[in-house]
C-alpha positions in Angstrom: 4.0 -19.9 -5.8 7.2 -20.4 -3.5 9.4 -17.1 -3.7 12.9 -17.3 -2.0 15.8 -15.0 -1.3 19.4 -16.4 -1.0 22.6 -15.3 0.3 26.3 -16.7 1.8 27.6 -15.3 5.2 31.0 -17.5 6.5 31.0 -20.8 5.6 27.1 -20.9 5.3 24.4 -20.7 2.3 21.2 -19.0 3.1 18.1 -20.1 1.6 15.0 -18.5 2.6 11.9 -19.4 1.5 7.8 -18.5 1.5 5.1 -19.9 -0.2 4.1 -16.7 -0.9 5.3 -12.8 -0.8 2.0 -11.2 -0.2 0.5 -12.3 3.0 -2.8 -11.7 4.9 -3.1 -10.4 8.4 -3.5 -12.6 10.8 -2.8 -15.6 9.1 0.1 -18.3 9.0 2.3 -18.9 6.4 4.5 -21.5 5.6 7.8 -20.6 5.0 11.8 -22.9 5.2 14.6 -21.8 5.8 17.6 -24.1 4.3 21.2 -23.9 5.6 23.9 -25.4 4.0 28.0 -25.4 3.9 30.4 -26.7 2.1 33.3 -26.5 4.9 31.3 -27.7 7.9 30.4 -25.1 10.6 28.3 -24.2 13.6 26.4 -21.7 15.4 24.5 -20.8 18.6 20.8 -20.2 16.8 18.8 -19.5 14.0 15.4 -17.2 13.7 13.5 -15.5 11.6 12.0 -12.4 11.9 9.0 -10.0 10.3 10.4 -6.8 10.2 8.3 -3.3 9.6 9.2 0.2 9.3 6.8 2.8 8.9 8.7 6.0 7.5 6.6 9.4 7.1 8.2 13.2 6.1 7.7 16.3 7.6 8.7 20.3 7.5 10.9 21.9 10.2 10.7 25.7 10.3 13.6 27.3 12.1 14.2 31.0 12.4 17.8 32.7 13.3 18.4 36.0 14.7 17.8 38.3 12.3 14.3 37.1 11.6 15.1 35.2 8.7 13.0 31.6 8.4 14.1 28.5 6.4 12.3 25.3 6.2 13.5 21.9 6.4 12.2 18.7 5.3 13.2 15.6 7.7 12.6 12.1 7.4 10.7 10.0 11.1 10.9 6.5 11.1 9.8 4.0 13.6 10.4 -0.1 13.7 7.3 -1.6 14.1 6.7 -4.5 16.6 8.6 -7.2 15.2 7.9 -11.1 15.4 10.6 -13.1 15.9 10.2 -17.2 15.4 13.3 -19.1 16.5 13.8 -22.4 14.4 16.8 -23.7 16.4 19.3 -23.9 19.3 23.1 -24.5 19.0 24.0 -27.2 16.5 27.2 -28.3 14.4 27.3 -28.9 10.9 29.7 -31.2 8.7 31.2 -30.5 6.0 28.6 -30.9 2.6 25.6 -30.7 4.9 22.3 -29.4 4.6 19.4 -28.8 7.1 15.8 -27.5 6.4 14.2 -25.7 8.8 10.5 -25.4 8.5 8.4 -22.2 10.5 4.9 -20.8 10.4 5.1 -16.8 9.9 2.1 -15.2 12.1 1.6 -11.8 10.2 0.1 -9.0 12.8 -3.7 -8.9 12.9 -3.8 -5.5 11.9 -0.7 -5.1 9.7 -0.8 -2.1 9.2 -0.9 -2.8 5.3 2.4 -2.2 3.2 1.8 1.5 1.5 4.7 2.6 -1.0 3.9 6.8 -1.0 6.7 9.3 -1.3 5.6 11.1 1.8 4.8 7.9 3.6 6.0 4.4 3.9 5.2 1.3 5.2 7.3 -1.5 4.2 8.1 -5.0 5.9 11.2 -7.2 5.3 11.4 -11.2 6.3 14.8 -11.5 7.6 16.6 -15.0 8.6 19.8 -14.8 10.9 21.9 -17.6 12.3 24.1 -16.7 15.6 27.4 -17.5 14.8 30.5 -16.1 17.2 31.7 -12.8 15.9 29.2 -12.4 12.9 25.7 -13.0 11.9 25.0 -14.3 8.2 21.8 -13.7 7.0 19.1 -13.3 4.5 16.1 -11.2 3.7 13.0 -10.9 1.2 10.7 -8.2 1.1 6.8 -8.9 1.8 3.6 -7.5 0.8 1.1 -7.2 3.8 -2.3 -7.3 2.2 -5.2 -4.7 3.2 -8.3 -6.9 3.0 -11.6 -5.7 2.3 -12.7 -6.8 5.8 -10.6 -4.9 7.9 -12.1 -1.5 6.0 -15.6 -2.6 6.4 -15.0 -3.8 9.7 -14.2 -0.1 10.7 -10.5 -1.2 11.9 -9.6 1.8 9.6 -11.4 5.1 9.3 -13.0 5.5 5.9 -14.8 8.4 5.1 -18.5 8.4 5.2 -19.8 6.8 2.1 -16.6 5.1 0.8 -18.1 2.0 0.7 -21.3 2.9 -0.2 -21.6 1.2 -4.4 -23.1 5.2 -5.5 -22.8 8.8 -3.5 -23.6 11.4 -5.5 -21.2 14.8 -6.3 -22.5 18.4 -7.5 -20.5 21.2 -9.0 -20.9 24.3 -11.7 -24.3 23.3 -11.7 -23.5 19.5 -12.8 -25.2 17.0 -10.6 -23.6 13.0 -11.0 -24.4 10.0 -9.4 -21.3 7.5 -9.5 -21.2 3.7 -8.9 -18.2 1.8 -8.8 -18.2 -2.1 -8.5 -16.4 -3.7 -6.7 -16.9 -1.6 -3.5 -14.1 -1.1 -2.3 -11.6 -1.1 -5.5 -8.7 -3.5 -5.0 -5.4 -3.2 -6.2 -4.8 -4.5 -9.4 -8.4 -5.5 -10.0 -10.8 -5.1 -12.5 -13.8 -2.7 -12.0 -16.4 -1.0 -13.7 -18.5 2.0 -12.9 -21.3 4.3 -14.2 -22.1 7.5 -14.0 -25.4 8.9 -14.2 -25.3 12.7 -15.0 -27.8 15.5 -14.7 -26.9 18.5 -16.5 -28.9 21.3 -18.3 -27.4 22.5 -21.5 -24.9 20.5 -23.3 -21.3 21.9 -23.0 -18.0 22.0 -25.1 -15.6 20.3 -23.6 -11.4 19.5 -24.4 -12.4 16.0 -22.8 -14.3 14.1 -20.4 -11.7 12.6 -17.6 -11.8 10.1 -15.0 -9.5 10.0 -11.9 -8.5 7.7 -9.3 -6.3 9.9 -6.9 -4.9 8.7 -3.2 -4.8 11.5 -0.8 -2.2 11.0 1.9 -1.5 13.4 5.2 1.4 12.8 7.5 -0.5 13.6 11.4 2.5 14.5 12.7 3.7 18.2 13.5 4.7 19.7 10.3 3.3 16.5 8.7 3.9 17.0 4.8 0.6 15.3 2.4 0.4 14.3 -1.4 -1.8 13.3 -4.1 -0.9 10.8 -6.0 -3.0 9.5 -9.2 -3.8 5.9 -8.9 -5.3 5.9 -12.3 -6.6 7.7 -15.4 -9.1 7.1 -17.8 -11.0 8.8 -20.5 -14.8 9.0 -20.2 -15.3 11.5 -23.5 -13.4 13.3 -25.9 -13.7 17.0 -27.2 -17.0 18.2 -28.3 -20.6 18.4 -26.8 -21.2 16.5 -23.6 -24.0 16.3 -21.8 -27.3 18.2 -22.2 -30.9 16.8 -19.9 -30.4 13.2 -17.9 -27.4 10.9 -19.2 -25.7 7.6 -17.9 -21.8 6.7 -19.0 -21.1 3.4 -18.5 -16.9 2.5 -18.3 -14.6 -0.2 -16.7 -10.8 -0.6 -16.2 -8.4 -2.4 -14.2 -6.8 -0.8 -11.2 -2.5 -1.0 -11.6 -0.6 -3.0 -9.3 0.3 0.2 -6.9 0.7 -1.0 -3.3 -1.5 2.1 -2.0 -4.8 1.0 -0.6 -6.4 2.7 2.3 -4.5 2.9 5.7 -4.3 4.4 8.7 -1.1 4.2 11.0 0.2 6.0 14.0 1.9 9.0 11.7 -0.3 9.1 8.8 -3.5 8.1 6.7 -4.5 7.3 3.4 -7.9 7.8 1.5 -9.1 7.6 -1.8 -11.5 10.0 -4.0 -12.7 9.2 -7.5 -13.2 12.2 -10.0 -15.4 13.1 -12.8 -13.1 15.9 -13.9 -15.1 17.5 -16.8 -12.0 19.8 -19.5 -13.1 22.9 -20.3 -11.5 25.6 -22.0 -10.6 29.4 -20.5 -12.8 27.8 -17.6 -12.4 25.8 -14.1 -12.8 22.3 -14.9 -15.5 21.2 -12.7 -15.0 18.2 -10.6 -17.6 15.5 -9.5 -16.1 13.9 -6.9 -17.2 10.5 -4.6 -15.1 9.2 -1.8 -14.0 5.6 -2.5 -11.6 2.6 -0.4 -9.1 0.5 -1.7 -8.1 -2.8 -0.8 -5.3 -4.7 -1.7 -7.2 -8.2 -1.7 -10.9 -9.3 -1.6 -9.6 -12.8 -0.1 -10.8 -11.4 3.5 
């Protein structure tokens, strides 16, 4: 599916185009850009460029002279290597012409993958400018860099030790749990299923039975703020007696469309935990919890 931005700088229309808005790493993707004017025109150049900026937060704690602290949250950001592809050299236009300008966009071999937290940010923009004496028009699209399955279980990012595993086990208040997930790792906006075998001794009341999908992300920097942020929610039981001997709970779902797979980038990372969270009242809930990945595409 062809996606395309448009816009008018001088005498020129900007169309840009790309067969498609979410791209893998490494590969080439077609892409036009069309210039056209009504007036007639002409410029020194034309390019397009892949654009990334990677934008993390983080506390600054400054004291004055009487001893009294205050904290401030700032905002880094750093423009990552960009890739420029020129598509021409000086030429004149007459008036009511159009020219197409076909390219190939190389997306980096390693993104990194386009993350949309609150306390970190990557994003990348496809931006198309034509050098014309005294301004530049231009035109941009934003585009999804995927995270493939491969470059997690290839090791090119740090997952922790038994994300990718299909089962780990978790333990707590005396509640042991085995819990699958398939696919392995989950992929944005996916369908999956899971199970989860349970050992338990006496059957407990419970306010509900909850299942959580939560993204844990950590800013490395000094002063580097982190969040959680819950992927997705879903309801394994409701109130009343759960559990009691040696139990399996099958359940399946569909991941949303959250651009917040597992990363890992100069200023920050990004990992994934699955959670068994079991609702008890006047008590601490207790939590089975399994490490998990996430992908944003199972193309590669």
């Amino acid at each position: 599916m062809t996606v395309f931005a448009t816009n008018r700088g001088g005498p020129f229309d900007l169309r840009l185009e790309l067969e498609n808005d979410r791209v893998l790493p490494g590969r080439l993707v077609p892409g036009r850009l069309v210039v056209s004017t009504d007036s007639g025109g002409e410029f020194r150049g034309a390019r397009v460029t892949l654009r990334g900026t990677e934008t993390w937060r983080y506390d600054v704690t400054t004291t004055d002279g009487k001893g009294n602290s205050r904290t401030e949250t700032r905002t880094g950001e750093e423009d990552l290597p960009g890739v420029p592809i020129a598509l021409s050299g000086s030429l004149a236009f007459a008036a009511g012409e159009t020219r197409e300008f076909p390219f190939e966009l190389p997306v980096p071999g390693l993104g990194p993958a386009t993350f949309q937290g609150t306390e970190l940010k990557v994003e990348w923009t496809l931006e198309a400018n034509l050098d014309v004496r005294g301004f530049d028009p231009s035109v941009a699209m934003p585009v999804v860099i995927l995270q493939p399955t491969a470059l997690l279980r290839a090791g090119v990012v740090t997952v922790a030790e038994f994300a990718l595993y299909p089962a780990a086990e978790g333990e707590a208040d005396g509640i042991r749990g085995s819990i699958w997930l398939d696919p392995s790792p989950l992929c944005v906006g996916s369908p999956f299923r899971g199970r989860l075998d349970l050992e338990m001794g006496e059957s407990r009341k419970v306010q509900e039975v909850r299942l959580e999908l939560r993204v844990k992300v950590d800013v490395t920097v000094s002063g580097g703020r982190d969040e959680t942020i819950t992927v997705w929610v879903g309801q394994l039981a409701g109130e009343g007696e759960f559990g009691g001997g040696a139990q399996s709970f099958e359940f399946a779902s569909q991941l949303p469309e959250t651009w917040l797979p597992t990363i890992e980038t100069e200023h920050g990372q990004a990992d994934a935990q699955f959670h068994v969270i079991i609702a008890t009242a006047w008590a601490r809930d207790p939590h089975l919890v399994r490490d998990v990945a996430i992908c944003s595409t199972t193309e590669l």
